[in-house]
N, C-alpha and C positions, 0 to 999 in steps of 0.2 A: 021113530020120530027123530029128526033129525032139530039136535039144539045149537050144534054151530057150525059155523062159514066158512067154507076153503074159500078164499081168497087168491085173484088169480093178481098176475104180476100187472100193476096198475100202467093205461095205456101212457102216461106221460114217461112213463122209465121205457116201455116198449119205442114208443119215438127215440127215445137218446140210445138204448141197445141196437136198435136196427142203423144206428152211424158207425159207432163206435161203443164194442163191449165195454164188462167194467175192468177186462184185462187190457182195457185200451185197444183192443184190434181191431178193428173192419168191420162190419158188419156184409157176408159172404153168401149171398141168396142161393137157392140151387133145388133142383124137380125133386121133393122126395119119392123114388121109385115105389116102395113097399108100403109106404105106411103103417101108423101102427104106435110108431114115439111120441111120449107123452108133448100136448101144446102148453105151454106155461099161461100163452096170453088169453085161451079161451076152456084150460081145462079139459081139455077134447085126445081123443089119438088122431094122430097124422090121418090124411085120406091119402090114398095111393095119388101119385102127381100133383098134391101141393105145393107150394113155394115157400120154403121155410129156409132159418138160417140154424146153426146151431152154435151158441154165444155164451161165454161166460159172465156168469150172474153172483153178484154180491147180496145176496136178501139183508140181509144182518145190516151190510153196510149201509145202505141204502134208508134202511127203519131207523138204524140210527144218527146218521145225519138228519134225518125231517125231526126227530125227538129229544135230541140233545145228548142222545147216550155214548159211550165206549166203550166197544165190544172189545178193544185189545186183538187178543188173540184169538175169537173167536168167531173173527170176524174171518169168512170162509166167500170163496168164490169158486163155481164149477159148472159144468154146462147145463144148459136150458133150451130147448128147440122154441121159437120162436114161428109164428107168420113172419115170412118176409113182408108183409104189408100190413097195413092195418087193418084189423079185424073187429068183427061184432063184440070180439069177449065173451063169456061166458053165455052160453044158454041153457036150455033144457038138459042141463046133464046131470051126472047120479049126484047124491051129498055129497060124498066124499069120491073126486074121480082119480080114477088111475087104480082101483079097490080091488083085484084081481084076486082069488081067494086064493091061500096058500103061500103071496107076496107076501116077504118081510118089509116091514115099514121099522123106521124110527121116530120118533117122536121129540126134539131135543126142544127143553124148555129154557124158555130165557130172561130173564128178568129185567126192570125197568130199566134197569143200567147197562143193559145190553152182555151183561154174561150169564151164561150157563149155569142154568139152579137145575140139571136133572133132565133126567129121558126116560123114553120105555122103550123096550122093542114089542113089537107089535108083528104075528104072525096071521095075517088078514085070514077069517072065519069067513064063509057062507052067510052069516049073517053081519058083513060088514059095516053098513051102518051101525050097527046096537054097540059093536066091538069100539067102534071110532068112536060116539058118542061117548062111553064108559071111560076110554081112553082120555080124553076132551075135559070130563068131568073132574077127573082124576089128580089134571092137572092144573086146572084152574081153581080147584079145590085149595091149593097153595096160594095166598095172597102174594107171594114173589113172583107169583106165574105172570108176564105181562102179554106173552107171546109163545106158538107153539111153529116150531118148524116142522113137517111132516118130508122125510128123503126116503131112499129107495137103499136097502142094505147093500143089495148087489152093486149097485156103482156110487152110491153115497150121491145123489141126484136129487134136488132139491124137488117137490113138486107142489107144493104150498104153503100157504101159510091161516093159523090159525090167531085171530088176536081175542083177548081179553073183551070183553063187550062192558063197555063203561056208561 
C-alpha cells in the first residue's frame, strides 16, 4: 500500500527550465538514442528517440522561494532529464519510480526552514514499495520533517520529491 507521493517537477518550472536552467544555461533539446534515463517531468525512463534536454535543477531552491524558507547551503543544483517539450506528466507509473532493486537511494530530509534535519540510505529491496513506504514513515514521523528529497547515490541525482501531507 502505497501512503505517499513522488512528486514529479511541477510543469510551470518545466516551462522556465526548458529556456533557461537554474544554472542559467539554455535549455539544449537533442534524440535520446538509448533510452532508459530517468524523466523528472513525468516519472518515466526515456524511450529510445525521445526529445529530451538534460538541465540543471534546483529542487530545494525553487520549494523555498514559493515558502519563504532558506536553505543556505543546502541549497543544491544538478542535473535532471527533461522532455524537451511539454508533456502529459505523470501516468500510470510504479509509487515510487525509478525503484530498481539493489539501487541505493538517499533520502535527505528537510525542514520548514529549508535545511537538513537528516537522511537515510536506502538499498532498494524487491519489495520496494513496503521499503519506501517504511522509509517515508520514518521520516515524517519527525515533526521537523516538511519535505523528503529522494537522489540516486551513484551520481547524487535528484529524482523526486516527497512533501509532508498537511
Amino acid at each position: 500500500m502505497t501512503v505517499f507521493t513522488a512528486r514529479a517537477i511541477e510543469p510551470a518550472v518545466l516551462a522556465e527550465l526548458r529556456v533557461a536552467d537554474d544554472a542559467g544555461r539554455p535549455c539544449v533539446p537533442y534524440v535520446h538514442e538509448e533510452g532508459g534515463d530517468p524523466l523528472r517531468c513525468c516519472l518515466r525512463p526515456v524511450r529510445a528517440g525521445e526529445r529530451v534536454a538534460l538541465v540543471s535543477y534546483a529542487p530545494l531552491r525553487r520549494w523555498a522561494a514559493a515558502t519563504g524558507a532558506e536553505p543556505g547551503a543546502y541549497d543544491e543544483q544538478g542535473p535532471v532529464f527533461i522532455h524537451a517539450e511539454e508533456c502529459r506528466g505523470p501516468g500510470d507509473t510504479e509509487a515510487y519510480p525509478f525503484s530498481r532493486s539493489g539501487a541505493l537511494r538517499t533520502l535527505r530530509r528537510y525542514g520548514a526552514d529549508g535545511r537538513i534535519v537528516g537522511g537515510r540510505l536506502l538499498e532498494i529491496p524487491e519489495a520496494a514499495t513496503e521499503a519506501f513506504d517504511a522509509a517515508f514513515a520514518e521520516a515524517f514521523a519527525d515533526p521537523d520533517v516538511a519535505l523528503v528529497h529522494v537522489r540516486a547515490v551513484e551520481y547524487g541525482c535528484f529524482h523526486y520529491e516527497v512533501r509532508r501531507d498537511l
